[in-house]
PDBQT receptor file of N, H, CA, C and O in Angstrom, charges set to zero:
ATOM      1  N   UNK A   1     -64.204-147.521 -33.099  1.00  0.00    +0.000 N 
ATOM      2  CA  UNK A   1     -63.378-147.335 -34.262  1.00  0.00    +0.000 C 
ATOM      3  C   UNK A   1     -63.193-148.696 -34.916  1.00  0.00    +0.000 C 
ATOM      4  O   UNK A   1     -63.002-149.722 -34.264  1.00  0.00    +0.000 OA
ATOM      5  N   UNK A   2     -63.270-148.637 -36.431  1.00  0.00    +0.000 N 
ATOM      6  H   UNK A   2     -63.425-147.803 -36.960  1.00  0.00    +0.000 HD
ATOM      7  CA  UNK A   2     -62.952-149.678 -36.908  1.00  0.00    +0.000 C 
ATOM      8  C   UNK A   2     -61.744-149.856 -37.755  1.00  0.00    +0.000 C 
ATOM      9  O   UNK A   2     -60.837-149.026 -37.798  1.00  0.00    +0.000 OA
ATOM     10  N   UNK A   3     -61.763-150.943 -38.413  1.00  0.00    +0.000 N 
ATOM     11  H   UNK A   3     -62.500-151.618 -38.378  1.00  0.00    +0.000 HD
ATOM     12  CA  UNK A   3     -60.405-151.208 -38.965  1.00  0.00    +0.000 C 
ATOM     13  C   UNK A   3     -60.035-150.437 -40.154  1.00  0.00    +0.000 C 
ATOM     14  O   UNK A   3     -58.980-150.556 -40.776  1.00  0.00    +0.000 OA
ATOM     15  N   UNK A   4     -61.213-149.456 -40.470  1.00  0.00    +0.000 N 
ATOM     16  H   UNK A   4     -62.071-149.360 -39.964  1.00  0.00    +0.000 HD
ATOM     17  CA  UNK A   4     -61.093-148.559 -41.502  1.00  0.00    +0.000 C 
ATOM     18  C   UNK A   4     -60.750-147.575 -41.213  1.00  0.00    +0.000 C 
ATOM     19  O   UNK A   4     -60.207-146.791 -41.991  1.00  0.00    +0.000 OA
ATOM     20  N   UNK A   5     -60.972-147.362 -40.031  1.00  0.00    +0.000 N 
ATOM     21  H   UNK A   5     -61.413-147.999 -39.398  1.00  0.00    +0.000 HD
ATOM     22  CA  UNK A   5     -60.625-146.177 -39.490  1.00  0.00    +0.000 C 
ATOM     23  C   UNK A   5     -59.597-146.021 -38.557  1.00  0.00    +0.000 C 
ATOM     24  O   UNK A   5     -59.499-144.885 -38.094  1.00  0.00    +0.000 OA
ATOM     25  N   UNK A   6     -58.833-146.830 -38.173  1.00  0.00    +0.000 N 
ATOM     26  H   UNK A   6     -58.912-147.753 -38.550  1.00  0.00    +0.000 HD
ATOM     27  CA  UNK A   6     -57.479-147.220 -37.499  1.00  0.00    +0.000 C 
ATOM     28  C   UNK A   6     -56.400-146.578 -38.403  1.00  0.00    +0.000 C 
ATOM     29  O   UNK A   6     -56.146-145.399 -38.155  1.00  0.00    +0.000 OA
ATOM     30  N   UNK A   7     -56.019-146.914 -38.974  1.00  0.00    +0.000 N 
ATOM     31  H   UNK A   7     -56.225-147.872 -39.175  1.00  0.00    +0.000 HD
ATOM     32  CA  UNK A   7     -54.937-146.289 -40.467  1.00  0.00    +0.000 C 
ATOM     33  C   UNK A   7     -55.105-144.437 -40.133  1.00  0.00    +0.000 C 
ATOM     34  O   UNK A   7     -54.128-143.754 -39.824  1.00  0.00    +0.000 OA
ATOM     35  N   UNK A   8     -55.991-144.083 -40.222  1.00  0.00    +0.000 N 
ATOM     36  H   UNK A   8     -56.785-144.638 -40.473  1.00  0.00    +0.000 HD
ATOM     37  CA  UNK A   8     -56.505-142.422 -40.332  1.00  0.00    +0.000 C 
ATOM     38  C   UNK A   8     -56.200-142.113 -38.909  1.00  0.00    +0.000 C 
ATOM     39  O   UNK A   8     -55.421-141.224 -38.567  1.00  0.00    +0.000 OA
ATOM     40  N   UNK A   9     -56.846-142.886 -38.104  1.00  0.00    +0.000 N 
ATOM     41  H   UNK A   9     -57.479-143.609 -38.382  1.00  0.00    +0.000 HD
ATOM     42  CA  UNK A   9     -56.412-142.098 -36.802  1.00  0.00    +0.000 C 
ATOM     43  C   UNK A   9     -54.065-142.405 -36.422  1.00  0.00    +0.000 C 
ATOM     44  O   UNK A   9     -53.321-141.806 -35.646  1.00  0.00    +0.000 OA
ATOM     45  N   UNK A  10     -53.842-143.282 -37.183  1.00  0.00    +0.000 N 
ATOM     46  H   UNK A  10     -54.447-143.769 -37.813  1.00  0.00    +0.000 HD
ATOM     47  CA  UNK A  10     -52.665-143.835 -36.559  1.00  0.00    +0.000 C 
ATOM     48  C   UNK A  10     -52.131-142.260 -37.437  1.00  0.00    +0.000 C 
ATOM     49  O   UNK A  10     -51.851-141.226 -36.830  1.00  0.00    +0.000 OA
ATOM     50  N   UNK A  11     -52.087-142.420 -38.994  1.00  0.00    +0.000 N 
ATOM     51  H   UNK A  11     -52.315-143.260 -39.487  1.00  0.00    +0.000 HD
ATOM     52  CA  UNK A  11     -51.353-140.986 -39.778  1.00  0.00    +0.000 C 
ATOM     53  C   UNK A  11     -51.797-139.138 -39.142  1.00  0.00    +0.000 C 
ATOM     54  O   UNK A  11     -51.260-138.038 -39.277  1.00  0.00    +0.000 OA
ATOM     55  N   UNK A  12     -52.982-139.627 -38.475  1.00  0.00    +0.000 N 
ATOM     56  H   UNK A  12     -53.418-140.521 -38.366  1.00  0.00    +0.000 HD
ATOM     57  CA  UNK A  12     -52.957-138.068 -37.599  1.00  0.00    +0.000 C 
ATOM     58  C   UNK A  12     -52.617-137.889 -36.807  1.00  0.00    +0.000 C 
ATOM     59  O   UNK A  12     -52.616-136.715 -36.437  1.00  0.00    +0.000 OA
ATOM     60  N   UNK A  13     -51.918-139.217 -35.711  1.00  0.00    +0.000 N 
ATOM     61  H   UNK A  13     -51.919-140.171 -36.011  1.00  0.00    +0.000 HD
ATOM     62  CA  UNK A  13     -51.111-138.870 -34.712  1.00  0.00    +0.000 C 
ATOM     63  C   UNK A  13     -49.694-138.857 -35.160  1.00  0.00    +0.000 C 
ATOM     64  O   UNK A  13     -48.814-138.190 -34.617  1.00  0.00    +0.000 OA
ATOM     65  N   UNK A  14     -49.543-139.574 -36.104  1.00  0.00    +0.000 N 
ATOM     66  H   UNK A  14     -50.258-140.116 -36.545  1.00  0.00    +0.000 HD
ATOM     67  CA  UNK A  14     -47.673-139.514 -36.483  1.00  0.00    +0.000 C 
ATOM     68  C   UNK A  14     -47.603-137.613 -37.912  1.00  0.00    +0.000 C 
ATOM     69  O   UNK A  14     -46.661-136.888 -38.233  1.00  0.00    +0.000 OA
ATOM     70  N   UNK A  15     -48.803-137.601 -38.216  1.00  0.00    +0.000 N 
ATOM     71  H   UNK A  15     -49.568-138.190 -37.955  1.00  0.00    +0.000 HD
ATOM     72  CA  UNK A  15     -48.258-136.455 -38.628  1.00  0.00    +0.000 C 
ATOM     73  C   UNK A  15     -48.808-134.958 -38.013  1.00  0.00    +0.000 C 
ATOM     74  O   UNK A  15     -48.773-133.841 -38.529  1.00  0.00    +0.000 OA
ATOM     75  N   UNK A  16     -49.215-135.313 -36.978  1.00  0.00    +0.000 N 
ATOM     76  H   UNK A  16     -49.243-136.221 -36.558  1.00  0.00    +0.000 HD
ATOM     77  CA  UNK A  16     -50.055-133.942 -36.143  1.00  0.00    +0.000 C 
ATOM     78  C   UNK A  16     -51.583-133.422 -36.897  1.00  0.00    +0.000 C 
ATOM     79  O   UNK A  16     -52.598-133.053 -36.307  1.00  0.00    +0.000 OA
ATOM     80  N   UNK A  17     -51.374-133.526 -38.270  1.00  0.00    +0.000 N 
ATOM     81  H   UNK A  17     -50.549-133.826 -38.750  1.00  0.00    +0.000 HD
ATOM     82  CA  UNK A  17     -52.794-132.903 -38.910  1.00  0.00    +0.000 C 
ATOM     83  C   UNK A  17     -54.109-133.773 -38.087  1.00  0.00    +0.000 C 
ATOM     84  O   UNK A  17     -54.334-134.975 -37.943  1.00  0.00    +0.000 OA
ATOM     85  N   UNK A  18     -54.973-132.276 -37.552  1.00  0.00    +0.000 N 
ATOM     86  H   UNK A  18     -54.791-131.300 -37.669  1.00  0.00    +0.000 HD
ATOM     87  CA  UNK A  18     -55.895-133.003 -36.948  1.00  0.00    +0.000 C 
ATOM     88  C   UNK A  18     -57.285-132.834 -37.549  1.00  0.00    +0.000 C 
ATOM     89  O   UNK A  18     -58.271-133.164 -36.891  1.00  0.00    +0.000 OA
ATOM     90  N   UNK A  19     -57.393-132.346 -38.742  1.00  0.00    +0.000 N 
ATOM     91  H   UNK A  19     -56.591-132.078 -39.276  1.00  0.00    +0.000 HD
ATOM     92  CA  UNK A  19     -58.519-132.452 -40.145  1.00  0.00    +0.000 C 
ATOM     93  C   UNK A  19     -58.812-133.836 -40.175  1.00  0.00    +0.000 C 
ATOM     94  O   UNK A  19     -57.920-134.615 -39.838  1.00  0.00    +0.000 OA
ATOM     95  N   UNK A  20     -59.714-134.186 -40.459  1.00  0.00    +0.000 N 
ATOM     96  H   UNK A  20     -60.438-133.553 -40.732  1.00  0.00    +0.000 HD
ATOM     97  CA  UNK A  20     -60.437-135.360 -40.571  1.00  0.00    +0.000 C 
ATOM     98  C   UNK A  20     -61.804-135.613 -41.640  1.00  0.00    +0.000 C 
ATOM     99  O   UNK A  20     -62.960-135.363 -41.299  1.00  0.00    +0.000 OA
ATOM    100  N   UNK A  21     -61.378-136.203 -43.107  1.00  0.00    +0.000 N 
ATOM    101  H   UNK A  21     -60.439-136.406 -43.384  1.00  0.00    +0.000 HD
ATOM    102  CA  UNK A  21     -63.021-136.067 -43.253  1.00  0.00    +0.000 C 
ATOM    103  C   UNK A  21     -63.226-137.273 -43.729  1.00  0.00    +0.000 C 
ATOM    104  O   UNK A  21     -62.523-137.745 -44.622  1.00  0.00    +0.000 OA
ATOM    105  N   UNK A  22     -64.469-138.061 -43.038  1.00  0.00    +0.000 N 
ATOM    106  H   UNK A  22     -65.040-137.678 -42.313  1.00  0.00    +0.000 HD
ATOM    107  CA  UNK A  22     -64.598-139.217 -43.593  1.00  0.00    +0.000 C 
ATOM    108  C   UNK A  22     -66.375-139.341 -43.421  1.00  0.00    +0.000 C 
ATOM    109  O   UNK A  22     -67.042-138.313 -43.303  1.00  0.00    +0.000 OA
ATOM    110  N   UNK A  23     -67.000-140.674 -43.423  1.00  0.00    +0.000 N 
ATOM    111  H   UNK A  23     -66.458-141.509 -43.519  1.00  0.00    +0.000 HD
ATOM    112  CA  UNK A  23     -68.327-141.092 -43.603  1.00  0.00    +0.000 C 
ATOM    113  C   UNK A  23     -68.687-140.959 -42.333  1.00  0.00    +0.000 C 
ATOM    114  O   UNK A  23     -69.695-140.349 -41.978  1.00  0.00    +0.000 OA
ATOM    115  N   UNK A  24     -68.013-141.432 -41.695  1.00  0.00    +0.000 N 
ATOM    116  H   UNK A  24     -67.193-141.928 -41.983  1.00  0.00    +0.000 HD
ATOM    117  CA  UNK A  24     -68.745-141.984 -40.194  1.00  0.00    +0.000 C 
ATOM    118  C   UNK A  24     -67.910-140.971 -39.156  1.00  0.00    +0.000 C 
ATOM    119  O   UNK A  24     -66.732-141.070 -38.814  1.00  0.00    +0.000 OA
ATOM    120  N   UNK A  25     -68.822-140.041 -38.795  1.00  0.00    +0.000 N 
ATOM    121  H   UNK A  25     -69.779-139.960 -39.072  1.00  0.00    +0.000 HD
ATOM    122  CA  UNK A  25     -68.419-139.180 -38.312  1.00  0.00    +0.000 C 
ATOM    123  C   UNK A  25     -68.168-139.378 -36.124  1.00  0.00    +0.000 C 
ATOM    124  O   UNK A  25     -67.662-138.694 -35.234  1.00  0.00    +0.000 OA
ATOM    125  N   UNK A  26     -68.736-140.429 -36.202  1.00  0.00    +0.000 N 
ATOM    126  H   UNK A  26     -69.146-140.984 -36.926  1.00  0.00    +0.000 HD
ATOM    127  CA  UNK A  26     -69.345-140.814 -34.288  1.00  0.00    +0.000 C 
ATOM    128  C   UNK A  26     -67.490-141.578 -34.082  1.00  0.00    +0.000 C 
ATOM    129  O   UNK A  26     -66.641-141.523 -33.192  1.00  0.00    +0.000 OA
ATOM    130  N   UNK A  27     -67.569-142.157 -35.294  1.00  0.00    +0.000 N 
ATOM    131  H   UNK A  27     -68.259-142.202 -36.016  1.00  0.00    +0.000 HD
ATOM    132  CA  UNK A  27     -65.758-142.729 -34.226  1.00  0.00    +0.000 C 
ATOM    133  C   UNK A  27     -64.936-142.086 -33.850  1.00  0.00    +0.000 C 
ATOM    134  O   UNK A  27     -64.329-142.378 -32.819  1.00  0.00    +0.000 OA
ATOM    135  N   UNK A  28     -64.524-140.472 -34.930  1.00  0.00    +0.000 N 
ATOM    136  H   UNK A  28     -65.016-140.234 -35.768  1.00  0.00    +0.000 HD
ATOM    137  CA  UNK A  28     -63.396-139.166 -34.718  1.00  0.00    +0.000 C 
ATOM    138  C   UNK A  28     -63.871-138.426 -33.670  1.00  0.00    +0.000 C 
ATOM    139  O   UNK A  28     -63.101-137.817 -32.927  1.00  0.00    +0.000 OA
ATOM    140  N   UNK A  29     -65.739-138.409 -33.454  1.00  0.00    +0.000 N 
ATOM    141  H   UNK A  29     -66.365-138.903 -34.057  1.00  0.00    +0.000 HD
ATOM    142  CA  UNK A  29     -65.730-137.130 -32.306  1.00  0.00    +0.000 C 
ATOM    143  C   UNK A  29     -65.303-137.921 -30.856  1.00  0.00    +0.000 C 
ATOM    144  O   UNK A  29     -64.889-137.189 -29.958  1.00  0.00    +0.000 OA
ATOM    145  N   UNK A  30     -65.351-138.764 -30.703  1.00  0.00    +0.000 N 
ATOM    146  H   UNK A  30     -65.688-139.359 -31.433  1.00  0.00    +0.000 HD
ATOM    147  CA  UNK A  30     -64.464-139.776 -29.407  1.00  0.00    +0.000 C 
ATOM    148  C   UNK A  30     -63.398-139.552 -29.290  1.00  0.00    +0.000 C 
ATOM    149  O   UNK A  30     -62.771-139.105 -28.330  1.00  0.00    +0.000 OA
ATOM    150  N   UNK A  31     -62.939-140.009 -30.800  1.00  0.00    +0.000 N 
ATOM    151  H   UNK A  31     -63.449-140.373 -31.580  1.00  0.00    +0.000 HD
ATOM    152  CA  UNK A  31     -60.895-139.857 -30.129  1.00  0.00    +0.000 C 
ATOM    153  C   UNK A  31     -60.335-138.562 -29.586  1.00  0.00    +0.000 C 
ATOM    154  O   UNK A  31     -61.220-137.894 -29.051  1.00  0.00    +0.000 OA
ATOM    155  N   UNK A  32     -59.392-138.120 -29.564  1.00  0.00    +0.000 N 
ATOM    156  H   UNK A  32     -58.674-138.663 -29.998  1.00  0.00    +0.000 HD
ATOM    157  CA  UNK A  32     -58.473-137.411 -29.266  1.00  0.00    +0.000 C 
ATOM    158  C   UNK A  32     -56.684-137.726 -30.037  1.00  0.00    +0.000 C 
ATOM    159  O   UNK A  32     -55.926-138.688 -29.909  1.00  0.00    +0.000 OA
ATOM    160  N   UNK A  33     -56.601-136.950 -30.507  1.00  0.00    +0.000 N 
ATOM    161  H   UNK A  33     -57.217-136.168 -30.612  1.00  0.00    +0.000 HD
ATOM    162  CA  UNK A  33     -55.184-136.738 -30.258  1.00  0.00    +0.000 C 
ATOM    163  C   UNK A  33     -53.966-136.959 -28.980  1.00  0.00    +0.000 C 
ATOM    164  O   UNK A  33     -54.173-136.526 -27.846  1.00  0.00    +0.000 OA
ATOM    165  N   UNK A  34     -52.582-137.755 -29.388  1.00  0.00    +0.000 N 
ATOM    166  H   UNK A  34     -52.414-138.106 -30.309  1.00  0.00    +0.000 HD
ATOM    167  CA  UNK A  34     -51.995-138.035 -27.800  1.00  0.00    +0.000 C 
ATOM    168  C   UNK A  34     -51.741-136.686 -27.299  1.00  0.00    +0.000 C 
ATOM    169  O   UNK A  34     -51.302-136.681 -26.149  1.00  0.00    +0.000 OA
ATOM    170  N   UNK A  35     -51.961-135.040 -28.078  1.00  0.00    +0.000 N 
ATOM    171  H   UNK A  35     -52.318-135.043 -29.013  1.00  0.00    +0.000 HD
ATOM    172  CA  UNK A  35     -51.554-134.181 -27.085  1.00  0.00    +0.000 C 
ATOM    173  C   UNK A  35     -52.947-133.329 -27.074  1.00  0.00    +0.000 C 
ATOM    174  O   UNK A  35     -53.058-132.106 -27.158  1.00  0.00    +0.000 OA
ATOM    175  N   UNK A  36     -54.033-134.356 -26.942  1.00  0.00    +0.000 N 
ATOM    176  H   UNK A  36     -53.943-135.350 -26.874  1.00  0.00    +0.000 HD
ATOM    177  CA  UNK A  36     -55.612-133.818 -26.145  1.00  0.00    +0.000 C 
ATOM    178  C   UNK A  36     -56.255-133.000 -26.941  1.00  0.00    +0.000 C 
ATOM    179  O   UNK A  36     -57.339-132.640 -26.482  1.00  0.00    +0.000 OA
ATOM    180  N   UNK A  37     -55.859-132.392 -28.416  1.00  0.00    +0.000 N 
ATOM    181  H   UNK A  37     -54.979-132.685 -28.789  1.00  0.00    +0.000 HD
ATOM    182  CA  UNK A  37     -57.296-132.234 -29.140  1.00  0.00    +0.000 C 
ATOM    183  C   UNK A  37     -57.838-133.043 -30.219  1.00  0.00    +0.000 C 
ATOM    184  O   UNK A  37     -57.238-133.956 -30.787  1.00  0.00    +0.000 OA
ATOM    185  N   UNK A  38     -58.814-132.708 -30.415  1.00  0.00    +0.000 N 
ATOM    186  H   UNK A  38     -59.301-131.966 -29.954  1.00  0.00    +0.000 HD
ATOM    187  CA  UNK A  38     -59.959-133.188 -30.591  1.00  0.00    +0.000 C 
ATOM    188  C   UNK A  38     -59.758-132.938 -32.424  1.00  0.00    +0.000 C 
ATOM    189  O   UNK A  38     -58.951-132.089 -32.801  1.00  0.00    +0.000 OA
ATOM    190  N   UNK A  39     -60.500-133.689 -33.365  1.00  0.00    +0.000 N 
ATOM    191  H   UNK A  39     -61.156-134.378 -33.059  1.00  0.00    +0.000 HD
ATOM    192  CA  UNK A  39     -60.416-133.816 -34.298  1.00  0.00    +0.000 C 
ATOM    193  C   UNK A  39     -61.375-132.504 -34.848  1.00  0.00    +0.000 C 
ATOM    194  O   UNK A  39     -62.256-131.888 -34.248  1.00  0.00    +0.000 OA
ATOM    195  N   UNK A  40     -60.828-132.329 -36.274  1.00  0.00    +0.000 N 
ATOM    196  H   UNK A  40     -60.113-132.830 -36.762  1.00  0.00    +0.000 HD
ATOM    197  CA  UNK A  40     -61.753-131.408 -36.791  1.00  0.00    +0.000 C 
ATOM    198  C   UNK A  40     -62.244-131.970 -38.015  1.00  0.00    +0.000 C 
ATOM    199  O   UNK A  40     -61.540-132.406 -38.926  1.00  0.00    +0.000 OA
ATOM    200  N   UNK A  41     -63.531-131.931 -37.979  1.00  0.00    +0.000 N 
ATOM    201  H   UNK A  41     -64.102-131.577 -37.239  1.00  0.00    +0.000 HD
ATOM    202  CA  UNK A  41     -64.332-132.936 -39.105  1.00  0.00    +0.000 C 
ATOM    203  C   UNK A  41     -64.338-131.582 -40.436  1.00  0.00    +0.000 C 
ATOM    204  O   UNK A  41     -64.267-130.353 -40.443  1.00  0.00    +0.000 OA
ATOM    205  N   UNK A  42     -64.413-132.212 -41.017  1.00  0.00    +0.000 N 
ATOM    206  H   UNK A  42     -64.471-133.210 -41.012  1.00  0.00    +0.000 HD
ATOM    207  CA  UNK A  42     -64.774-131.552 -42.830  1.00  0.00    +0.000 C 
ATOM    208  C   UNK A  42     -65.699-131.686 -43.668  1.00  0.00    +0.000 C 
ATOM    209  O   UNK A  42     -65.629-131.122 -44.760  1.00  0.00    +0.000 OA
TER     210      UNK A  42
């Protein structure tokens, strides 16, 4: 994950939405959410 993508993952854990759509799709399918799912790309 990069520093572009830090910001996006920090607002989907403080607001639960776990939609995700961005360019680079390999950094979101890694993470997780702190309550264990998995992102949903768009």
């Amino acid at each position: 994950m990069d520093l572009a993508d830090a910001p996006l993952y920090w607002l989907a854990c403080e607001s639960g939405v776990a939609q995700i759509l961005a360019v680079d799709m390999r950094d979101f399918s890694r993470c997780r959410l702190p309550d264990g799912r998995a992102f949903e790309m768009l």
